[in-house]
C-alpha positions in Angstrom: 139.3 -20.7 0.6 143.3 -20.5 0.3 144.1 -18.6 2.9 147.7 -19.5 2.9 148.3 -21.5 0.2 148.8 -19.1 -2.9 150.3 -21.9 -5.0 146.5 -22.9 -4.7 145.2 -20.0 -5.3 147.2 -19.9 -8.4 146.1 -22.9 -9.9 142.8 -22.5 -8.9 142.5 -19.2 -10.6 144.5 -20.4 -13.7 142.1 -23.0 -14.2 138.9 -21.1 -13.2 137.9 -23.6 -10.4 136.9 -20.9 -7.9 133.1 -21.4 -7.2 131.2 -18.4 -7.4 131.0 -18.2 -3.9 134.3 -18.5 -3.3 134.7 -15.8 -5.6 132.4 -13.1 -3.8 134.2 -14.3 -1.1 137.6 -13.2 -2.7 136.5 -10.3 -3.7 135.1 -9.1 -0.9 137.8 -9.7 1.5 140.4 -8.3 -1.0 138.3 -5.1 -1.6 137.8 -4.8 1.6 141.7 -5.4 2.9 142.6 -2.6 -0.3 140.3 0.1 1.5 141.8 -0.6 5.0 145.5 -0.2 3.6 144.9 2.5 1.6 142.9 4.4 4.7 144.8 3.4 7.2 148.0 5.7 6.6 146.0 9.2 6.6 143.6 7.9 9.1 146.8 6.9 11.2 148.8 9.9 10.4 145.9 12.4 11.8 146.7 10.8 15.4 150.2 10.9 15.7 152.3 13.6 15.7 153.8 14.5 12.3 157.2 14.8 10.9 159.0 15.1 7.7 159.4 10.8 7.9 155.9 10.1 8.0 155.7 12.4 4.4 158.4 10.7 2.8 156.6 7.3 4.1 153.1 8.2 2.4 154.4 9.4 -0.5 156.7 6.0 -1.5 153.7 4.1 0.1 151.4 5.7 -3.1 154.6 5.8 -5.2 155.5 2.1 -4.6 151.7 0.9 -4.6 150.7 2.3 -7.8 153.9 1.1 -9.4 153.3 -2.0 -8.0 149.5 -2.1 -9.1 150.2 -1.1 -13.0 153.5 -3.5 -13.3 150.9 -6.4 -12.4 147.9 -4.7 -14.5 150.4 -5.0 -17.8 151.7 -8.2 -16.6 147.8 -9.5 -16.8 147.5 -7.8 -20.0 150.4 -9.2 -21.6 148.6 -12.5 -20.5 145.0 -13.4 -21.5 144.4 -10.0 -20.4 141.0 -11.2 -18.5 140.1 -10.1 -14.9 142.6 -8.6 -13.5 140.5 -6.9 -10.5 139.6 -10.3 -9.6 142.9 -11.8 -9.7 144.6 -9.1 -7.5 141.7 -9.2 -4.9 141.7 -12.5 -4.7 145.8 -12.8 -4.3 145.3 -10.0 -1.7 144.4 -12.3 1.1 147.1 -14.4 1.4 149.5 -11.6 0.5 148.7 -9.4 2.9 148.7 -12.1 5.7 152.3 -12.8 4.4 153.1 -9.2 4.9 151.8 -8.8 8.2 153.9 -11.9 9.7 157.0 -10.5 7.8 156.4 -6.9 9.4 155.6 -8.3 12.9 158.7 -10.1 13.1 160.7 -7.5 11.6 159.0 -4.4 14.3 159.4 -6.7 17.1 162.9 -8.1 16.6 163.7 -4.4 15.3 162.4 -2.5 18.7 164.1 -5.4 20.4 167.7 -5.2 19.4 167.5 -1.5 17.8 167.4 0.6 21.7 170.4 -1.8 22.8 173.2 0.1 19.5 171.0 3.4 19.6 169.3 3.9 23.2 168.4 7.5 22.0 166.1 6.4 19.7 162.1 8.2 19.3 160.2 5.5 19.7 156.5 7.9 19.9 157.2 9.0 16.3 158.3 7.9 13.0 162.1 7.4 13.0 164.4 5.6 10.1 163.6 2.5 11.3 160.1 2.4 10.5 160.5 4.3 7.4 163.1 1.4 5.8 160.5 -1.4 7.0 157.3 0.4 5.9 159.3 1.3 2.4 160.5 -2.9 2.4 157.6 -4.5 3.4 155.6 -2.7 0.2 158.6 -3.6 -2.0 157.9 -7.4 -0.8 154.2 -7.3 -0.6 154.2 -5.8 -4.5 156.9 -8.4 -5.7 154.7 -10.5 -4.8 152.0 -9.9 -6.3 153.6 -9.1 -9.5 155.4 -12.5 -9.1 151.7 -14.2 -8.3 149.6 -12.7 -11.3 152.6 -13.1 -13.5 152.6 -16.8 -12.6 148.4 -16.9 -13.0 149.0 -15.9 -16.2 151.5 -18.6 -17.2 
């Protein structure tokens, strides 16, 4: 499996080399990473408390998301137009591993340095902070998988 290496995957996928297992395997863990994100938002808004942030945050999450999701559909349709559920399950993976790493760094060097200019900050609720890196983080993770399917489609 490419766990990492989407320039891999890429190829791999272009040229139909995946074995079927690996392809179950894809697909699985893609479908499965697509339900977590897309639960994890209400699930995770129901425990905290609630404010007029965390609306605006769900709402460009779903905006930005199916954006995201129908740019890359017509990007594989303008191409051979085949498997597109399989291609953006499969890229999930190493996608969302890339996000994850980008949004660590960013929420710990953020809650780092942020309290030293603006000691009043909230940090129990959703503030701007974590608004701008939810909002950037989905721009990035969708880039790139527009950028990624466009390229398996090359």
């Amino acid at each position: 499996m490419y766990i990492w290496n989407i320039k891999g995957l890429v190829q791999a996928l272009k040229k139909g080399s995946l074995s079927s297992k690996s392809q179950k395997q894809y697909k699985a863990i893609g479908i499965s990473l697509f339900a977590l994100a897309l639960l994890a938002d209400p699930i995770l808004m129901m425990t905290e408390s609630f404010n007029r942030l965390d609306i605006i945050d769900m709402i460009s999450y779903l905006v930005i998301n199916l954006v995201g999701i129908y740019i890359a559909y017509i990007l594989n349709k303008r191409g051979d137009g085949k498997e597109f559920g399989f291609r953006y399950f499969s890229l999930y993976l190493p996608i969302t591993l890339r996000f994850f790493v980008l949004f660590l760094i960013i929420t710990i060097v953020g809650y780092l340095v942020l309290p030293i200019f603006y000691p009043s900050i909230l940090l129990d609720e959703t503030n701007w902070f974590d608004l701008f890196t939810s909002v950037g983080t989905e721009v990035y993770f969708n880039i790139l998988m527009v950028k990624y399917i466009k390229k398996v489609n090359e």
